[in-house]
C-alpha positions as CSV (number, residue, x, y, z in Angstrom):
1,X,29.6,-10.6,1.6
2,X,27.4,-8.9,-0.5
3,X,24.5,-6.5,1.0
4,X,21.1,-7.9,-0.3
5,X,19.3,-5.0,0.1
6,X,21.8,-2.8,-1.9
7,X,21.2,-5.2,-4.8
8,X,17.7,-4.8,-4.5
9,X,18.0,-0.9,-4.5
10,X,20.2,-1.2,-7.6
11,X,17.7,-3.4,-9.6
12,X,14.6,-1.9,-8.4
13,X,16.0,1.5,-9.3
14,X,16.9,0.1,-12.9
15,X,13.4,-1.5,-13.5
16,X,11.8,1.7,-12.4
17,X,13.7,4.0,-14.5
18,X,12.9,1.5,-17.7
19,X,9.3,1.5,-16.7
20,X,9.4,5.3,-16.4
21,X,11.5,5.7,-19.9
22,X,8.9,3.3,-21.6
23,X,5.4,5.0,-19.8
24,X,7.4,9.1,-20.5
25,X,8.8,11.0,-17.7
26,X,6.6,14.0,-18.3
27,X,3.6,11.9,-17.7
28,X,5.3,10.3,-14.5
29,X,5.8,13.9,-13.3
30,X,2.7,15.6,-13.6
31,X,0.7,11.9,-12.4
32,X,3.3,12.5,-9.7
33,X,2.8,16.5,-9.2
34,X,-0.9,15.6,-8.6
35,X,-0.1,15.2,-4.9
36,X,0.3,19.0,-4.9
37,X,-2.7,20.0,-5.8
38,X,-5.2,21.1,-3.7
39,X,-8.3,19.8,-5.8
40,X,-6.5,16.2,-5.8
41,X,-7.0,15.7,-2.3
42,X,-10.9,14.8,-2.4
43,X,-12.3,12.6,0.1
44,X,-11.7,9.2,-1.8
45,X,-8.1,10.0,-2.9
46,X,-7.3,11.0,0.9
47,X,-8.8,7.7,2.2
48,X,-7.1,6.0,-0.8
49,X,-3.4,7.5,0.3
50,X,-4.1,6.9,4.2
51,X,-4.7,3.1,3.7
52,X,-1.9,2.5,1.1
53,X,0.7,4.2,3.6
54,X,-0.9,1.9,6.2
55,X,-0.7,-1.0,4.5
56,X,2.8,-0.2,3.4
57,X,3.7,0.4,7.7
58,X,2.6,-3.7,7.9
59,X,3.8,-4.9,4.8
60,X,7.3,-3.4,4.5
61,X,8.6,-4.5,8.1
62,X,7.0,-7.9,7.4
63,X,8.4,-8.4,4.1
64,X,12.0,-6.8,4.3
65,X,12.5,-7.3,8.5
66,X,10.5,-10.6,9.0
67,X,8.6,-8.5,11.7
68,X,5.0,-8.3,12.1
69,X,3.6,-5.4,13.9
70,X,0.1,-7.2,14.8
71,X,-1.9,-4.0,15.8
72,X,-1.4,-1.9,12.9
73,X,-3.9,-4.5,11.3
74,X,-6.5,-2.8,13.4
75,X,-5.8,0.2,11.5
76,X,-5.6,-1.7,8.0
77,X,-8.8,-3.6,8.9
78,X,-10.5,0.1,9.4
79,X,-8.7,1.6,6.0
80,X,-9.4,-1.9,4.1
81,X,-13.4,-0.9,4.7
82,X,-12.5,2.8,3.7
83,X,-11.0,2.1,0.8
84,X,-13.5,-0.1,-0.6
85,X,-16.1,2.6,-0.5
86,X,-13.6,5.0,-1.8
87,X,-12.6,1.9,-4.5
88,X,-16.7,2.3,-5.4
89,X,-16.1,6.0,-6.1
90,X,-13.8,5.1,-8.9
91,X,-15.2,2.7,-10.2
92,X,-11.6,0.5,-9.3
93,X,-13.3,-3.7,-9.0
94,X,-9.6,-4.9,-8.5
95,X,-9.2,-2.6,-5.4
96,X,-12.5,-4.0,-4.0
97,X,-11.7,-7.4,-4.3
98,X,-7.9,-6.6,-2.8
99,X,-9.2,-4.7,0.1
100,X,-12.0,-7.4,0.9
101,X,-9.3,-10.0,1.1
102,X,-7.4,-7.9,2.9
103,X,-10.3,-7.5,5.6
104,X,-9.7,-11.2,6.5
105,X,-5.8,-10.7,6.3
106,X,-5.8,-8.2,9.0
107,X,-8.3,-10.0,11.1
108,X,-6.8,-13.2,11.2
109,X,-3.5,-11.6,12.5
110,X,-5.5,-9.7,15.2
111,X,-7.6,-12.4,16.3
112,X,-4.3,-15.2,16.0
113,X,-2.6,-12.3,18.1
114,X,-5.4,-12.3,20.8
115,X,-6.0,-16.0,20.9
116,X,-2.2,-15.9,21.6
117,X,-1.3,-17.9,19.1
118,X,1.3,-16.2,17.4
Protein backbone atom coordinates (compact mmCIF):
# COMPACT_ATOMS: atom_id res chain seq x y z
CA UNK A 1 0.00 0.00 0.00
CA UNK A 2 1.25 3.06 -0.83
CA UNK A 3 1.95 5.93 1.98
CA UNK A 4 -0.11 9.10 1.07
CA UNK A 5 1.74 11.31 2.90
CA UNK A 6 5.09 10.31 1.29
CA UNK A 7 3.56 11.07 -2.02
CA UNK A 8 2.59 14.34 -0.88
CA UNK A 9 6.19 15.12 0.42
CA UNK A 10 7.53 14.02 -2.97
CA UNK A 11 5.16 16.30 -5.00
CA UNK A 12 5.09 19.18 -2.80
CA UNK A 13 8.85 19.03 -2.68
CA UNK A 14 8.91 18.96 -6.69
CA UNK A 15 6.40 21.91 -7.03
CA UNK A 16 8.43 23.97 -4.52
CA UNK A 17 11.74 23.51 -6.02
CA UNK A 18 10.08 24.53 -9.60
CA UNK A 19 8.45 27.46 -7.97
CA UNK A 20 11.87 28.34 -6.33
CA UNK A 21 13.86 27.64 -9.84
CA UNK A 22 11.29 29.85 -11.72
CA UNK A 23 11.12 32.94 -8.74
CA UNK A 24 15.68 32.47 -8.34
CA UNK A 25 17.11 30.81 -5.42
CA UNK A 26 19.12 33.83 -4.43
CA UNK A 27 15.99 35.79 -3.99
CA UNK A 28 14.30 32.79 -1.94
CA UNK A 29 17.39 32.88 0.29
CA UNK A 30 17.91 36.23 1.32
CA UNK A 31 13.61 36.75 1.46
CA UNK A 32 14.27 33.67 3.58
CA UNK A 33 17.52 35.07 5.60
CA UNK A 34 15.30 37.96 6.61
CA UNK A 35 14.17 35.96 9.66
CA UNK A 36 17.80 36.62 10.94
CA UNK A 37 17.83 39.86 11.09
CA UNK A 38 17.36 41.76 13.96
CA UNK A 39 15.67 44.91 12.24
CA UNK A 40 13.08 42.34 10.50
CA UNK A 41 11.46 41.60 13.62
CA UNK A 42 9.33 44.95 14.08
CA UNK A 43 6.18 44.76 15.78
CA UNK A 44 3.92 43.94 12.75
CA UNK A 45 6.18 41.17 11.29
CA UNK A 46 6.32 39.60 14.95
CA UNK A 47 2.48 39.60 15.30
CA UNK A 48 2.37 38.60 11.53
CA UNK A 49 4.72 35.31 12.28
CA UNK A 50 2.91 34.48 15.79
CA UNK A 51 -0.54 34.20 14.15
CA UNK A 52 0.64 32.29 10.94
CA UNK A 53 2.35 29.59 13.29
CA UNK A 54 -0.97 29.67 15.14
CA UNK A 55 -3.04 29.16 12.54
CA UNK A 56 -0.73 26.60 11.08
CA UNK A 57 -1.09 24.56 14.94
CA UNK A 58 -5.15 24.42 13.92
CA UNK A 59 -4.99 23.94 10.39
CA UNK A 60 -2.29 21.30 9.95
CA UNK A 61 -3.79 18.65 12.62
CA UNK A 62 -7.28 19.46 11.05
CA UNK A 63 -6.24 19.04 7.62
CA UNK A 64 -3.68 16.16 7.57
CA UNK A 65 -5.00 14.27 11.12
CA UNK A 66 -8.83 15.07 10.84
CA UNK A 67 -8.37 16.46 14.46
CA UNK A 68 -9.61 19.62 15.61
CA UNK A 69 -7.97 21.18 18.55
CA UNK A 70 -11.04 23.59 19.56
CA UNK A 71 -9.18 25.91 22.00
CA UNK A 72 -6.32 26.95 19.94
CA UNK A 73 -9.16 29.04 18.17
CA UNK A 74 -9.12 31.16 21.22
CA UNK A 75 -5.66 31.91 20.41
CA UNK A 76 -6.33 32.35 16.47
CA UNK A 77 -9.48 34.50 17.32
CA UNK A 78 -6.85 36.85 19.40
CA UNK A 79 -3.96 36.69 16.45
CA UNK A 80 -6.79 37.04 13.65
CA UNK A 81 -7.53 40.76 15.48
CA UNK A 82 -3.65 41.16 15.68
CA UNK A 83 -2.94 40.57 12.40
CA UNK A 84 -5.37 42.71 10.93
CA UNK A 85 -3.91 45.74 12.57
CA UNK A 86 -0.58 44.50 11.67
CA UNK A 87 -2.23 43.66 7.89
CA UNK A 88 -3.14 47.73 8.11
CA UNK A 89 0.59 48.43 8.69
CA UNK A 90 1.42 46.98 5.34
CA UNK A 91 -0.90 48.03 3.52
CA UNK A 92 -1.83 43.95 2.81
CA UNK A 93 -6.22 44.22 1.91
CA UNK A 94 -6.13 40.37 1.21
CA UNK A 95 -4.86 39.68 4.78
CA UNK A 96 -7.61 41.80 6.17
CA UNK A 97 -10.26 40.35 4.54
CA UNK A 98 -8.62 36.54 5.36
CA UNK A 99 -8.17 37.37 9.03
CA UNK A 100 -11.82 38.93 9.39
CA UNK A 101 -13.24 35.75 8.03
CA UNK A 102 -11.13 33.93 10.05
CA UNK A 103 -12.59 35.84 13.24
CA UNK A 104 -15.89 34.05 12.57
CA UNK A 105 -13.99 30.69 11.77
CA UNK A 106 -12.54 30.52 15.08
CA UNK A 107 -15.56 31.61 16.91
CA UNK A 108 -17.94 29.35 15.53
CA UNK A 109 -15.63 26.42 16.63
CA UNK A 110 -15.42 27.87 20.17
CA UNK A 111 -18.84 28.71 20.61
CA UNK A 112 -20.12 25.07 18.62
CA UNK A 113 -17.45 23.58 21.28
CA UNK A 114 -19.18 25.27 24.24
CA UNK A 115 -22.76 24.87 23.17
CA UNK A 116 -21.49 21.23 23.05
CA UNK A 117 -22.25 20.62 19.88
CA UNK A 118 -19.39 19.20 18.39
Amino acid sequence: MTNPYLIAALLAATLTLIVYTHVGWRPIIGCMKMWGRRDYWTSYNTVEFLAWATKAAVIVPGLVFGVEIWWLHVLTLGTSVALIWASMKKLLPTLVAFNTLWIFLSMTVIVRHLMGQV
